[in-house]
N, C-alpha and C positions, 0 to 999 in steps of 0.2 A: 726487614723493616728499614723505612729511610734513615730516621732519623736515630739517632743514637748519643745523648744528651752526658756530659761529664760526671755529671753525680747522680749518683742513686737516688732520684726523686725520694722515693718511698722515704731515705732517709732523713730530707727535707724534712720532708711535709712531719714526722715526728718531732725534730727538731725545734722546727721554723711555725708548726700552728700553718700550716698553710693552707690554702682551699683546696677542694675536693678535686679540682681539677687537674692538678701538678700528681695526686692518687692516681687517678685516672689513665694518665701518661704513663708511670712505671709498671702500673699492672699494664699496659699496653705491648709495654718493653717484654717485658716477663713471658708474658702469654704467649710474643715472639718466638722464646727460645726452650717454649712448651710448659711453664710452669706457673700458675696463675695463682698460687698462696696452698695450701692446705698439704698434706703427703705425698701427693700423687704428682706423675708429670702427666699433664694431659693431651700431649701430640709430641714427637719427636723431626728431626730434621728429614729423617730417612736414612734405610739401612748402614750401617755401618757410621754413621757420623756421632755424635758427640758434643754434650752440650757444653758449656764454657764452665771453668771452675766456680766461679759466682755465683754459677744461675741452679748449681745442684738444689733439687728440694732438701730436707735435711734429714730426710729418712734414707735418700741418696748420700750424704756426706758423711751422715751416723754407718752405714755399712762400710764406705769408705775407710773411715778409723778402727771399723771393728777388725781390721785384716789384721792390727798387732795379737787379740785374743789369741789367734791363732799360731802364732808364734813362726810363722813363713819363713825360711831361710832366705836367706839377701845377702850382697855384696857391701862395704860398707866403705869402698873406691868409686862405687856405682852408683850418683846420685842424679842417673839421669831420670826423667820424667815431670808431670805434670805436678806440680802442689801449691797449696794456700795454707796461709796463716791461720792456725784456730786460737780461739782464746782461752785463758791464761790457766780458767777452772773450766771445769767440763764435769758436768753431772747426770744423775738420770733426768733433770726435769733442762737441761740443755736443751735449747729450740734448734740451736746450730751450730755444726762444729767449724764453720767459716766466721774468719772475722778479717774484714778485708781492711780498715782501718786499724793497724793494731796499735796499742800505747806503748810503744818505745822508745821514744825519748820524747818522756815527761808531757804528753798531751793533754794530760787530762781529760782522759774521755770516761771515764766514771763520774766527773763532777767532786771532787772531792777536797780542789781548792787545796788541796798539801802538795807543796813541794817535795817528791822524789829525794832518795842522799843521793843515788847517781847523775844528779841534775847538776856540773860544775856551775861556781862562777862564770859571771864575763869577766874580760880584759878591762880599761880603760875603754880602747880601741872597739872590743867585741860591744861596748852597751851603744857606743854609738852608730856602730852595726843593726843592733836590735833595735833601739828607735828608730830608725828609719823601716823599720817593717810593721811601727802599729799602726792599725787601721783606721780609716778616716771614716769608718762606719761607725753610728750610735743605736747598735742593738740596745735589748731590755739585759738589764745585769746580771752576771750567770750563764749568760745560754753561748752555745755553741757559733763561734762566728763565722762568716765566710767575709776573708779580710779584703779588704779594699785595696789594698801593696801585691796581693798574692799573686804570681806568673801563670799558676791555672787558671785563671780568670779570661787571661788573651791565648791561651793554649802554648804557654810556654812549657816544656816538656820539665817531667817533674825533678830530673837527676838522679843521681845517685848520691848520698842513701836513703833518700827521700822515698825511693819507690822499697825500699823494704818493707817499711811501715803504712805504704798505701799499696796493697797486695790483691789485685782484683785476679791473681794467676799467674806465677810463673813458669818457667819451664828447663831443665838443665838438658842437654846433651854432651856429650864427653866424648871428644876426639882426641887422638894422639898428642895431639901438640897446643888444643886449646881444649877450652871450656865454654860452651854459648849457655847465655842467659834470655829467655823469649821473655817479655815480660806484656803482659798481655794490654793495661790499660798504658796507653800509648799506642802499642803493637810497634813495639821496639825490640832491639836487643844489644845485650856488651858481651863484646867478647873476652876471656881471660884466659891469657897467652900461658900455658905450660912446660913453654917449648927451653927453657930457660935463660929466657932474656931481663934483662933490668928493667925497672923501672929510669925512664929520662930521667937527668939529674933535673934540667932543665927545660918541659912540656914547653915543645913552640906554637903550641896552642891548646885554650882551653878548651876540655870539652867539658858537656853535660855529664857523662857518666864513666871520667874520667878516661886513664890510662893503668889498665889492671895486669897484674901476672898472679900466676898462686900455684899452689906447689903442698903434698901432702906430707904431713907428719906422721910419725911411727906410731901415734894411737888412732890413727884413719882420723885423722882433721885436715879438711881440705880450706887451707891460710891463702886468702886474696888478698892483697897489697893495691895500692892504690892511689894515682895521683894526679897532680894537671887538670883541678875541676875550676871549671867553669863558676865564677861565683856569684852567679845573679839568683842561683837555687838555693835553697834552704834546705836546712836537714829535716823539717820538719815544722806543721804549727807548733805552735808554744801554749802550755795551758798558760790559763786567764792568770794564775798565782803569780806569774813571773814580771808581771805588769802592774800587782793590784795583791799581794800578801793578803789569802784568804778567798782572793775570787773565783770562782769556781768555773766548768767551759773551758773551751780553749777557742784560741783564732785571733784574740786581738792583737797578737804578733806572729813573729816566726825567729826560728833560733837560724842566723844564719851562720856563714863560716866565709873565708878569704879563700884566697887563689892558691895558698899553700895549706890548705887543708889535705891530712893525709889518714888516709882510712881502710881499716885492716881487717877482715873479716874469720870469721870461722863456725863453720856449715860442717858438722858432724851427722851423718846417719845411722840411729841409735837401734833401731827397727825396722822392720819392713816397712810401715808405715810411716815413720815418723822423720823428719830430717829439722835435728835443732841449729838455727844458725844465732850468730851474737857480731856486730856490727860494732866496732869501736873506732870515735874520730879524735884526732889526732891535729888539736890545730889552735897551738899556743899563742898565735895573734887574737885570738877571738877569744877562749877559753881559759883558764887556770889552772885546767886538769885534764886527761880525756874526757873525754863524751860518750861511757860505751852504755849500748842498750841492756836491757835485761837478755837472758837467752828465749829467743822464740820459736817456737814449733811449730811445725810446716806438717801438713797433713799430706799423706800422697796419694793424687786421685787417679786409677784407673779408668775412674769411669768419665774422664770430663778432658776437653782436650782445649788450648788456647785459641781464644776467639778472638773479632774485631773490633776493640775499642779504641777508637781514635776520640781523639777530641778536635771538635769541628769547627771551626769559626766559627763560620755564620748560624749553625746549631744553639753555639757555646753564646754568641750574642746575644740570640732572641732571649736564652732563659736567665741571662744575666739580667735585663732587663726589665723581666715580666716578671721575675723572682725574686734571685740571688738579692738585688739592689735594693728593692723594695720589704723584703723580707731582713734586711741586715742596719734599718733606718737610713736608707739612703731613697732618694726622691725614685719615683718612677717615672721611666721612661715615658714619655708625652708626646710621643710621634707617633 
């Protein structure tokens, strides 16, 4: 299929109250990559190929996780492969054990309008960081927003450690001397250098997804370090509380961080199936504390392998436009 749009319509249109037709589009997406809603996949790519971790139906991603039951022996040095974030509870009446937006730091994506304890202060410095990320959208109160400041909007690439928490698939392979990371939505990758070299004191340039090494500890935790980022990215949207004590949603800002933001990770393999990672930033211009995420759980999929999500300009325009804009109190596009 041509076209391949930034956000999961579907998730729109639940959000945003949207028309039938932005529906329409995602099951269009979907039925692409053979799965049109209910348990079943109903067409595949052809022999041997593999649909993207996303697009698993959930009777697909439910076997997936079932591989812990069985108690599998596994390497716990070994974390290479395909997996996605599930969410936080999982029960029998679970629809899906994919949650490709996960709440990691502080999004509020349950609505629940309370502030997180892991949620630091800002700085002086970090609140006038934050207001410069609220949006100049006037959605209805509560709801999920898609901010008018935000770099995905022009297809700025998401950073790191942004893309932990926006998890559409990653991918680890493990060479002697590095670590790659495939990360699907983008259809990017970082690498993390094993080989034992330092971190620059001083990055002569920023990147998006930094400058990483990482190195394992004697209980199989595999420690990424982190530095030299780029700081026009965000660590993440901000629930609506952190703008508005009480307001429920997230999006009317974004938590940012500075140039000397320093971020330490730790990605343990507890199970065959299971790979818990926990992301901590590190960045006392902005902050008054670390910033570490809760621990999240990576589900490991055999059966799903990293596909092509780009985010496209001219794609990413039209539904800014026809949507995103118009959807978020902002005027529609008139050409």
């Amino acid at each position: 299929m041509r076209t391949r749009f930034v956000f999961p319509l579907i998730i729109l249109a639940a959000v945003l109250g949207l028309s039938m037709v932005a529906f329409a589009q995602e099951k269009e997406r979907l039925c692409a990559v053979g799965y049109c809603g209910g348990e079943e996949r109903t067409e595949v790519i052809g022999p041997g190929w593999k649909t993207c971790p996303h697009c698993l139906t959930p009777k697909e991603g439910r076997k997936d996780l079932s591989y812990d039951s069985l108690n599998l022996p596994f390497n716990p040095r070994d974390i290479s492969g395909v997996y996605i974030s599930r969410p936080d509870k999982i029960g029998p009446n679970t629809l899906t054990v994919i949650d490709t937006t996960h709440d990691a730091f502080g999004k509020d994506q349950e609505s629940s309008g309370i502030r997180p304890d892991y949620v630091p202060d800002l700085t002086p410095y970090g609140k006038k960081l934050f207001d410069a990320t609220r949006t100049d959208f006037r959605p209805p109160d509560g709801t999920r927003v898609t901010n008018s400041k935000d770099g995905m909007l022009k297809c700025d690439p998401l950073g790191w450690p942004r893309w932990f928490s926006y998890n559409y698939g990653i991918e680890f392979m493990v060479a002697p001397d590095r670590v790659l990371q495939f990360i699907e939505w983008g259809h990017t990758w970082r690498t993390i250098w094993t080989d034992g070299r330092k971190l620059p004191q001083n990055p002569p340039e920023p990147r998006w997804l930094g400058y990483a090494v990482g190195h394992w500890e004697d209980d199989n935790t595999f420690v990424v370090e982190s530095n030299g980022y780029e700081d026009r990215s965000w660590i993440s949207e901000a629930g609506n509380f952190s703008v508005q004590p009480g307001s429920k949603g997230w999006g009317m800002a974004g938590w940012p961080h500075s140039d000397e933001m320093r971020v330490v990770e730790r990605w343990k393999r507890t199970s065959y199936s299971t790979l818990e990672g926990q992301v901590t930033v590190y960045d006392p211009k902005v902050y008054t504390k670390p910033f570490a995420s809760p621990v999240v759980k990576h589900t490991l999929l055999p059966d799903a392998e990293i596909g092509e999500y780009f985010c496209v300009p001219s794609d990413n325009e039209a539904l800014n436009n026809r949507i995103i804009f118009p959807g978020n109190g902002a005027p529609a596009d008139k050409k």
